[in-house]
N, CA, C and O of each residue as an XYZ file, in Angstrom:
704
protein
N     142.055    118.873    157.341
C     142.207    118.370    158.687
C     143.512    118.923    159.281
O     144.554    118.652    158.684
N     143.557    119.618    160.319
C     144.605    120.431    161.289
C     145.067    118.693    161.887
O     144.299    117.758    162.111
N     146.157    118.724    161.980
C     146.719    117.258    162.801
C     147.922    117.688    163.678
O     148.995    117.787    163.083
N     147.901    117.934    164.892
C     148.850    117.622    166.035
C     149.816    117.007    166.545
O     149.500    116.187    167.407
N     150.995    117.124    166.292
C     151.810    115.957    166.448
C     152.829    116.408    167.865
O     153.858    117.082    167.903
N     152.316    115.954    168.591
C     152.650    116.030    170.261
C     154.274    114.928    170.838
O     154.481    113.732    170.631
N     154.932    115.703    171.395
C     156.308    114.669    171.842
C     155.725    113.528    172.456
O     156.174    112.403    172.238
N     154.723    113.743    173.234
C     154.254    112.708    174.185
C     152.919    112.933    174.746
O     152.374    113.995    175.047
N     152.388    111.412    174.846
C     151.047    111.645    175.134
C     150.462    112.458    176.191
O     149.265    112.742    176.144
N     151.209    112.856    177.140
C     150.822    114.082    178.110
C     150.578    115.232    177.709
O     149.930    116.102    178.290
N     151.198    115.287    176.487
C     151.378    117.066    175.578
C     149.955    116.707    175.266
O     148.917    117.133    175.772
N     150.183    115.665    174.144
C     148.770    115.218    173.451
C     147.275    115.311    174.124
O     146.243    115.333    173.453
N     147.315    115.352    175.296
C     146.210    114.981    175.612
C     145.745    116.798    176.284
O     144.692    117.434    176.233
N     147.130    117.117    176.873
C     146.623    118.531    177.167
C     146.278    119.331    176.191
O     145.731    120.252    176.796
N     146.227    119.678    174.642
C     146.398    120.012    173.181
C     144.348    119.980    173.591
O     143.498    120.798    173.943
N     144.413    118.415    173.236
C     143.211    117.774    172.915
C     142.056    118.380    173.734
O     140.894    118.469    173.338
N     142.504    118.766    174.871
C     141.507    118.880    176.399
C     141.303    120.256    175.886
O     140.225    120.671    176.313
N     142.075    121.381    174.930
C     141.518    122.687    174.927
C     140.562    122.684    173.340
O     139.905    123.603    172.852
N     140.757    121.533    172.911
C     140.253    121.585    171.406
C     138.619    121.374    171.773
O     138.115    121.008    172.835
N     137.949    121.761    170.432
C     136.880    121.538    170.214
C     136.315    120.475    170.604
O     137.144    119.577    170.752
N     134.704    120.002    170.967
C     134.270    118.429    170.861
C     133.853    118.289    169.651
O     134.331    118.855    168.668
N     132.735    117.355    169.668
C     133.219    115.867    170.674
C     134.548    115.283    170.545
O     135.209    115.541    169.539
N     134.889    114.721    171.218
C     136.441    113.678    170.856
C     136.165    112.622    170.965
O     135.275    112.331    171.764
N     136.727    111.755    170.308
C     136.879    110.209    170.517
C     138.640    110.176    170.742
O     139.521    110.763    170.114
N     138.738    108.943    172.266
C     139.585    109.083    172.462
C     140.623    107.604    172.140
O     140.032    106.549    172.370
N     141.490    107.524    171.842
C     142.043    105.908    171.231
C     143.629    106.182    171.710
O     144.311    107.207    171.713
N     143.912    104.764    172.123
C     145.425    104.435    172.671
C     146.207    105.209    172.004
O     147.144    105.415    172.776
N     146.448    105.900    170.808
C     146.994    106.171    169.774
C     147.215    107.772    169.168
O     148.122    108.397    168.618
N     145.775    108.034    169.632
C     145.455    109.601    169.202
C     144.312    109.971    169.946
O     143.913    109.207    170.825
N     143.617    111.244    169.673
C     142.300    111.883    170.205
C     142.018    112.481    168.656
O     142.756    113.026    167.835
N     140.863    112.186    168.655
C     140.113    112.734    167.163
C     139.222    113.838    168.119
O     138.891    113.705    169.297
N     138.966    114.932    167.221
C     138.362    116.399    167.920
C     137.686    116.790    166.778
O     138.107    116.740    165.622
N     136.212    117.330    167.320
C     135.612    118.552    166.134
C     136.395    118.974    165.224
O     137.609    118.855    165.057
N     135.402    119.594    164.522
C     136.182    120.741    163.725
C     137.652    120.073    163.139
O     138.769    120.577    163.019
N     137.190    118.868    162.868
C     138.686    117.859    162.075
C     139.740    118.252    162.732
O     140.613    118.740    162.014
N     139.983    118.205    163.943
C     141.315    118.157    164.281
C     141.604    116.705    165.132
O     140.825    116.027    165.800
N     142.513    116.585    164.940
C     143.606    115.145    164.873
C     144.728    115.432    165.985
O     145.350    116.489    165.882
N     145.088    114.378    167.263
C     146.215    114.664    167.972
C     146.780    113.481    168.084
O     146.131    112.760    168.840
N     147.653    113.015    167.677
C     149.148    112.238    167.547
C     150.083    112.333    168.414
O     150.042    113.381    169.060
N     151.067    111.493    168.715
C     151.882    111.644    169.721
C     152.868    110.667    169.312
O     152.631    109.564    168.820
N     154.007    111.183    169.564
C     155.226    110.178    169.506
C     155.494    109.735    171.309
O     154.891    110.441    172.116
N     156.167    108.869    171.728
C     157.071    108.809    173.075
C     158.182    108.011    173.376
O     158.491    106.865    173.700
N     158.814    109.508    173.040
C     160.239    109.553    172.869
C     160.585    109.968    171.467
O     160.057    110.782    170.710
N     161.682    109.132    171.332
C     162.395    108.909    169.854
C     161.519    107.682    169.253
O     161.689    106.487    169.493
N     160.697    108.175    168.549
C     159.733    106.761    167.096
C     160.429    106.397    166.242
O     160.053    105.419    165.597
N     161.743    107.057    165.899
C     162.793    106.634    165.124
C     164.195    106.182    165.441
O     164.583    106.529    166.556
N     164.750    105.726    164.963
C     166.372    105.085    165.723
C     167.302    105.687    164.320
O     166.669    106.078    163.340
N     168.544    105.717    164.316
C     169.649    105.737    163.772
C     169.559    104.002    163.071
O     169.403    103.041    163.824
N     169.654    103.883    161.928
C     170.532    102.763    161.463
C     172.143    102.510    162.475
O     172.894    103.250    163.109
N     172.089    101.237    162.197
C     172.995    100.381    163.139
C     174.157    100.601    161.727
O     173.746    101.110    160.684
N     175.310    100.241    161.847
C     176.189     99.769    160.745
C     176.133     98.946    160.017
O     176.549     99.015    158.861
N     175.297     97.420    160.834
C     175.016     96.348    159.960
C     173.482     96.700    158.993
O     173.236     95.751    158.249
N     172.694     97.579    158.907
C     171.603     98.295    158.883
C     171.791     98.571    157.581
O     170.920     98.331    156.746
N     173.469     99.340    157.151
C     173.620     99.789    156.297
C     174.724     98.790    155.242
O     175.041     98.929    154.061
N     175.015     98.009    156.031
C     176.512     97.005    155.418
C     175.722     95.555    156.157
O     175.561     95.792    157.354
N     175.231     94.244    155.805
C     175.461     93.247    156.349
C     176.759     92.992    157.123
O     176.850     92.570    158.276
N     177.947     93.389    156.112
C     179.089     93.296    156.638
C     179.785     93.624    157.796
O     180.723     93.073    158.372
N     178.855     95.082    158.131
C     179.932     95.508    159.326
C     178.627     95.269    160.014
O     177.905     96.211    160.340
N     178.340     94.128    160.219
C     178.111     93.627    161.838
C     178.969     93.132    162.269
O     178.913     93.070    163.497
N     180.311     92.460    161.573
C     181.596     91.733    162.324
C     182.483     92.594    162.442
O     182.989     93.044    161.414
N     182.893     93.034    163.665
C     183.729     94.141    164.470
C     185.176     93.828    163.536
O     185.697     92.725    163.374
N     185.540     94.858    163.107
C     187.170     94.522    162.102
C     187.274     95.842    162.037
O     186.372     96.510    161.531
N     188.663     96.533    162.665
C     189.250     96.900    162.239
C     189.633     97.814    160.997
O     189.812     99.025    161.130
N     189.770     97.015    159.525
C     189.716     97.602    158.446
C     188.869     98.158    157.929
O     189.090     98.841    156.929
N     187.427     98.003    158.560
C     186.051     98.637    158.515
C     185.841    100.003    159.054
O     184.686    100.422    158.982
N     187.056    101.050    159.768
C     186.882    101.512    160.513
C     187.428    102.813    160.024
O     188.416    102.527    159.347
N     187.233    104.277    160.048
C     186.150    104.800    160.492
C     184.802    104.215    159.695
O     184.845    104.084    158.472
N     184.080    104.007    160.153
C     182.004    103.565    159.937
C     181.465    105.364    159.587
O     181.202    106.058    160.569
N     181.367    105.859    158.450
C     180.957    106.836    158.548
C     179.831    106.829    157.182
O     180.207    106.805    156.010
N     178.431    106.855    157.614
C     177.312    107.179    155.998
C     177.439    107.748    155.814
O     177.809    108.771    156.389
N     177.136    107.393    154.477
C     177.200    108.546    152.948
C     176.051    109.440    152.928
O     176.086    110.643    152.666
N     174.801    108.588    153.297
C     173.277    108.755    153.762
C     173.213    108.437    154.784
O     173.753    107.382    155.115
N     172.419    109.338    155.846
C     171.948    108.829    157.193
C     170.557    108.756    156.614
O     169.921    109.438    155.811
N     170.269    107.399    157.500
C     168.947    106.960    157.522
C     168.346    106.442    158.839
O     169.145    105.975    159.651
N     167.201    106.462    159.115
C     166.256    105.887    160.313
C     165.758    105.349    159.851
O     165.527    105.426    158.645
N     165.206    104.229    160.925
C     163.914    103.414    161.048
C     162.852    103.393    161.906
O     162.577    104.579    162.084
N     162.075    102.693    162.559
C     161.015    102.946    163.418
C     161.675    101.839    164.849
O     162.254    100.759    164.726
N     161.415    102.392    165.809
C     161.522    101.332    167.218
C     160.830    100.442    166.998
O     159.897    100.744    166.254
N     160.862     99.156    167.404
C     159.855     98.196    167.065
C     158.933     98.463    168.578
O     158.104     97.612    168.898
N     159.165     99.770    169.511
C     158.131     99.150    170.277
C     157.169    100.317    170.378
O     156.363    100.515    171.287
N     157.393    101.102    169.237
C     156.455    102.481    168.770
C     156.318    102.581    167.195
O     156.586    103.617    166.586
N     155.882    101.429    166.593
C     155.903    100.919    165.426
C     154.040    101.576    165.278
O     153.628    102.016    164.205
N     153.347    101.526    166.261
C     151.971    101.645    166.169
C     151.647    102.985    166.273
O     150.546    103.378    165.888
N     152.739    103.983    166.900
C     152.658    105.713    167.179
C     152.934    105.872    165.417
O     152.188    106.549    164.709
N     154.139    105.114    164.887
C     154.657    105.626    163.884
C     153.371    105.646    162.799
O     152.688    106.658    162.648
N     153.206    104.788    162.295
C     152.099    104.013    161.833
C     150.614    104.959    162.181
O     149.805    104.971    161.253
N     150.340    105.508    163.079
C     149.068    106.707    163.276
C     149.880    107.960    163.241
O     149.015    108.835    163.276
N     150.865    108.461    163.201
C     150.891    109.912    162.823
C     150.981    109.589    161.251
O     150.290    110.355    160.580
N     151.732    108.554    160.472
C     151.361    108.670    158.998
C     150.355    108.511    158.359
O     150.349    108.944    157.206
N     149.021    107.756    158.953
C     147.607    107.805    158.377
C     147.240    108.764    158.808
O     146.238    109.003    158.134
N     147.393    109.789    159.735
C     146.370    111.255    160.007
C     146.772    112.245    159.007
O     146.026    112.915    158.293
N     148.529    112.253    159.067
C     149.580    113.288    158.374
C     149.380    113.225    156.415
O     149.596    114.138    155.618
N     149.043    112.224    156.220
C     148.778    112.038    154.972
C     147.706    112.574    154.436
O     147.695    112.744    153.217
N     146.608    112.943    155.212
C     145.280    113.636    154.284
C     145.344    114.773    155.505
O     144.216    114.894    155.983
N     146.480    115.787    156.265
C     145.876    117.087    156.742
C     146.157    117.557    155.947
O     146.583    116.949    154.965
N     145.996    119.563    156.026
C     145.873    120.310    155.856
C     146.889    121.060    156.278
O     147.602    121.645    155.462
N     147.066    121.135    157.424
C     148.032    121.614    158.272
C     148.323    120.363    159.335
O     147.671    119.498    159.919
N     149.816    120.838    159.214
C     150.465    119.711    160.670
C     150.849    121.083    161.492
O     151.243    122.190    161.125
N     150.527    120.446    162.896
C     151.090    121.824    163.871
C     152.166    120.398    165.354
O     151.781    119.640    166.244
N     153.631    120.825    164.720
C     154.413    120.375    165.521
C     154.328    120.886    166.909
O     154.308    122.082    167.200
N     154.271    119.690    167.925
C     154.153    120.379    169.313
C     155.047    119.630    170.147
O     154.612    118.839    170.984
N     156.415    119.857    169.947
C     157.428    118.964    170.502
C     157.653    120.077    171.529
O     157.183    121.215    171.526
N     158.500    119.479    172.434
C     158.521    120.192    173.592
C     159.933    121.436    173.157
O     161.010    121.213    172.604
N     159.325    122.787    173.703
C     160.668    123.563    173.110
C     161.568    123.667    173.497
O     161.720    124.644    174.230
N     163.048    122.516    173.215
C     164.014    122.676    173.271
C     164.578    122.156    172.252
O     163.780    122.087    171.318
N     165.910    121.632    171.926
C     166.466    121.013    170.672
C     165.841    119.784    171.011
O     164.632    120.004    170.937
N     166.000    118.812    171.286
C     165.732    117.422    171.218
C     164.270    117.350    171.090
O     163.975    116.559    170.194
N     162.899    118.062    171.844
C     161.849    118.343    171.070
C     161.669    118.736    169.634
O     161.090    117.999    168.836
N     162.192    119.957    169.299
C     162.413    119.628    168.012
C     162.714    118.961    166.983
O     162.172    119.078    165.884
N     163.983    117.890    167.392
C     164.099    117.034    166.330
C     163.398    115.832    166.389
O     163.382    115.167    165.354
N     162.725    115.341    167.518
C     161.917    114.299    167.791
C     160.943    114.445    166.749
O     160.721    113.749    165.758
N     160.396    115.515    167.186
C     158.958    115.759    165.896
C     159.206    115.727    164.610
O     158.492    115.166    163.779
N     160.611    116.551    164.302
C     161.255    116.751    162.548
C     160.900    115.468    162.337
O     159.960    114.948    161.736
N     162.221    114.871    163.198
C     162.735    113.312    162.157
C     161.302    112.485    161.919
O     161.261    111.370    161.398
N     160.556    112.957    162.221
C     159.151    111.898    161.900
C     158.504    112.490    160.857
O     158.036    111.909    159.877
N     158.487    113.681    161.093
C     157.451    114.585    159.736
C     158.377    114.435    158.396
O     157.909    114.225    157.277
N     160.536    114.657    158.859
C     160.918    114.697    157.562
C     160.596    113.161    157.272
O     159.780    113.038    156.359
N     160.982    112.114    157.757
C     160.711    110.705    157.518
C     159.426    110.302    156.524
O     159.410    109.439    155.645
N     158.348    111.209    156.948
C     157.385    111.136    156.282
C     157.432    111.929    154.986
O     156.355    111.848    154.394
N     158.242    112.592    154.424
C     158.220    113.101    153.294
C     157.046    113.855    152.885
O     156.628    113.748    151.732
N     156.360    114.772    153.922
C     155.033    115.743    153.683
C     155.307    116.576    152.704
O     156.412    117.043    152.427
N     154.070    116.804    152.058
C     154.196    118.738    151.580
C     153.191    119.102    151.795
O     152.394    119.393    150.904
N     152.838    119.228    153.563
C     152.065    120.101    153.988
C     152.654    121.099    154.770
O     153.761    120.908    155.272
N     151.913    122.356    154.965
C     152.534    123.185    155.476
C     152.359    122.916    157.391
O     151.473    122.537    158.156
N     153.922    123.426    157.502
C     153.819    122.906    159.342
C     154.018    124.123    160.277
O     154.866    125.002    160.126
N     153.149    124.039    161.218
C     153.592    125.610    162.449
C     154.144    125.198    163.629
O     153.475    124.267    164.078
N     154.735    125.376    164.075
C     154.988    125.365    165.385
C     154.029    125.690    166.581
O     153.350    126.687    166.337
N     153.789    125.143    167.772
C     153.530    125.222    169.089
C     154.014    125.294    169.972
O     154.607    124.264    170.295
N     154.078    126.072    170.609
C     155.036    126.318    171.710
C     154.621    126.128    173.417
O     154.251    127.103    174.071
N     154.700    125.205    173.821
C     154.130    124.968    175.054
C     155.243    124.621    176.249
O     156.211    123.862    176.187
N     154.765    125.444    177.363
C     155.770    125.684    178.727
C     155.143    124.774    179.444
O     155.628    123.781    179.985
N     154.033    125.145    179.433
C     153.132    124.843    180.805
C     151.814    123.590    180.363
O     151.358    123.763    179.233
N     151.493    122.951    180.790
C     150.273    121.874    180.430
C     149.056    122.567    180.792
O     148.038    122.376    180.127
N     149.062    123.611    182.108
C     147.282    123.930    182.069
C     147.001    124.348    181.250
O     147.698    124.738    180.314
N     145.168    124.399    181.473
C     144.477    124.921    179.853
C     144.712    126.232    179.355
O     144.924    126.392    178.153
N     144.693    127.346    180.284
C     145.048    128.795    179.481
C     146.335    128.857    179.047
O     146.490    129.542    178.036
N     147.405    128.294    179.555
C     148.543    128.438    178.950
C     148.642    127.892    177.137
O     149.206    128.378    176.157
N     147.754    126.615    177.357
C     147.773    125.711    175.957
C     147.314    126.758    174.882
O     147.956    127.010    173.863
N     146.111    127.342    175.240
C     144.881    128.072    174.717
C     145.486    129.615    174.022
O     145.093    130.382    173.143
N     146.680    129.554    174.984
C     147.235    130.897    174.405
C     148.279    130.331    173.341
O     148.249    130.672    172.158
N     149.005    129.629    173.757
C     149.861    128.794    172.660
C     149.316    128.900    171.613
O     149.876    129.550    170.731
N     147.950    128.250    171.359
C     147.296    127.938    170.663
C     147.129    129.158    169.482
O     147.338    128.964    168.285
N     146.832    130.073    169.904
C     146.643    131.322    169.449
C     148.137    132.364    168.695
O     148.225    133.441    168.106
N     148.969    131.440    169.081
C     150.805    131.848    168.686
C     151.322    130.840    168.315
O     152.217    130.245    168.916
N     150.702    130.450    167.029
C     151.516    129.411    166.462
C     152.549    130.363    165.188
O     152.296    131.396    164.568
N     153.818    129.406    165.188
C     154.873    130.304    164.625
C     155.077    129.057    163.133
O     154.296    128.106    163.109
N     156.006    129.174    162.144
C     156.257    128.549    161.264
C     157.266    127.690    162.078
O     157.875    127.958    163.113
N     157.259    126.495    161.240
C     158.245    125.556    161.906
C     159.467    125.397    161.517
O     160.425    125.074    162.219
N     159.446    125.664    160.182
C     160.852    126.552    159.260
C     161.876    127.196    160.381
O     163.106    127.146    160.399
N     161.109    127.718    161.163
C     161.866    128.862    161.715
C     163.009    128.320    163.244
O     163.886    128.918    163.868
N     162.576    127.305    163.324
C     163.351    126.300    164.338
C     164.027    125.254    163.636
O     164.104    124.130    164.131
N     164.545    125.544    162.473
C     165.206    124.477    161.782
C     167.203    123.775    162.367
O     167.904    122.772    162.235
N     167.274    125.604    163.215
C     168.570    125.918    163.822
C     168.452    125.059    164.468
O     169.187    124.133    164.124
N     167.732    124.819    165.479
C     167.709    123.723    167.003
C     167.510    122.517    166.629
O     167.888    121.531    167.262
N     166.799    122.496    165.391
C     166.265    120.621    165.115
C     167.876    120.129    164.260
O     168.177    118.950    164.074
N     168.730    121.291    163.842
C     169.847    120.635    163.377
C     170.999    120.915    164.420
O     172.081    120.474    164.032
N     171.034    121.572    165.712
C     171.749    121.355    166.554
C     172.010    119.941    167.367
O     173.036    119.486    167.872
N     170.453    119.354    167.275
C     170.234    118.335    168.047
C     170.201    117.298    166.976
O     170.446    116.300    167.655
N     170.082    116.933    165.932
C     170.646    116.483    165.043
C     171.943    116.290    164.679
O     172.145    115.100    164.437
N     172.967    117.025    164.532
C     174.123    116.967    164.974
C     175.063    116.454    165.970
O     176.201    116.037    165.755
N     174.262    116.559    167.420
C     174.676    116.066    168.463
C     174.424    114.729    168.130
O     175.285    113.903    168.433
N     173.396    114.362    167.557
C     173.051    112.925    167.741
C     174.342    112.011    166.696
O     175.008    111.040    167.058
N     174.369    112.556    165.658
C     175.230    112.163    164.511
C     176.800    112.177    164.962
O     177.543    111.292    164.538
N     177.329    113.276    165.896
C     178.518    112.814    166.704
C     178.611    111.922    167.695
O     179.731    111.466    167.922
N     177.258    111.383    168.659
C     177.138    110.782    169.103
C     177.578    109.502    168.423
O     178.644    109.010    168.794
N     176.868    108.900    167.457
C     176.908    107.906    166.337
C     178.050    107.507    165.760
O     178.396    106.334    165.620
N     178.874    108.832    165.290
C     180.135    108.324    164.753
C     181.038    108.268    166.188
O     181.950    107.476    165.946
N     181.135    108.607    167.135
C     182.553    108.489    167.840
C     181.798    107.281    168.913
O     182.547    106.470    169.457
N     180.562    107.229    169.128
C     180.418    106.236    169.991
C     180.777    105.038    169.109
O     181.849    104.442    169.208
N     179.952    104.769    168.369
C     180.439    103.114    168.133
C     181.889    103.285    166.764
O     182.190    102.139    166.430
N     182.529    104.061    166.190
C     183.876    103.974    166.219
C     184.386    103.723    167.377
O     184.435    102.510    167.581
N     184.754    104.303    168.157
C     185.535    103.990    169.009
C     185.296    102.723    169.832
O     186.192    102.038    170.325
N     184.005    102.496    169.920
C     183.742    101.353    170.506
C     184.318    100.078    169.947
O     184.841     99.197    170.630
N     184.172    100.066    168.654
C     184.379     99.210    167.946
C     185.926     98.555    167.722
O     186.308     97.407    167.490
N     186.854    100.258    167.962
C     187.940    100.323    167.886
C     188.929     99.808    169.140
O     190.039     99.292    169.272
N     187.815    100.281    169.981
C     188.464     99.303    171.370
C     188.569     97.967    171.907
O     189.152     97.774    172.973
């Protein structure tokens, strides 16, 4: 089973509209011929651990607690995309191929990573590259799928950003 994992259900559904029939279509995903599967995250499906997340302790703002820096970064799921999270891991678990279709820039990229690495796959993943939503544009995409390996630069640029975000926002916050 080929499975799709789209930034957002607008991607998702344009993906779906060039795929094979029949489809069945569900709040959640589009099931397509020819076993293909389309998934969608919207937005970030994952969050950063909080400090208290990782310490009961440092939920009480102190001082001597301070710099807050993990040893391990870890995520969890939004509680209000708990049900996106939850259907890309029952499709992602029995494909064949996952074909990431986050939107191409850094923060597309890592949107899609942090869910596939979260999921701990060992399936092989390609990239999709989509500009445009009409159908020939998708259709050609479709036809130029790249390894996903190969955007690992941008999914850890934007990864990075996020992780400085993390440490100097709530240090300092905390500190103030």
């Amino acid at each position: 089973m080929r499975v799709f994992v789209a930034e957002k259900p607008s991607l998702g559904k344009a993906i779906a509209a060039v795929l094979p029939g029949p489809q069945q279509r569900y709040q959640t995903h589009i099931e397509s011929g020819e076993a293909n599967v389309v998934v969608w995250c919207a937005g970030h499906i994952l969050e950063q651990y909080l400090p208290e997340d990782y310490d009961p302790a440092l939920k009480q703002w102190d001082l001597e607690s301070l710099p807050i820096v993990p040893a391990v970064w870890r995520m969890k799921t939004v509680s209000r995309t708990k049900d996106l999270y939850q259907t890309i891991k029952r499709f992602t678990k029995n494909a064949t191929l996952i074909v990431h279709a986050g939107d191409p820039d850094r923060e597309g990229q890592l949107l899609v990573d942090e869910v596939l690495i979260q999921l701990k796959l060992a399936v092989p993943v390609k990239r999709l590259l989509i500009n445009d939503l009409n159908p020939a544009a998708v259709k050609r995409s479709l036809g130029a799928l790249e390894n996903n390996a190969d955007y690992a630069g941008l999914r850890d640029a934007a990864l990075g950003r996020s992780r400085a975000d993390w440490l100097y926002g709530l240090n300092l916050t905390r500190l103030h």
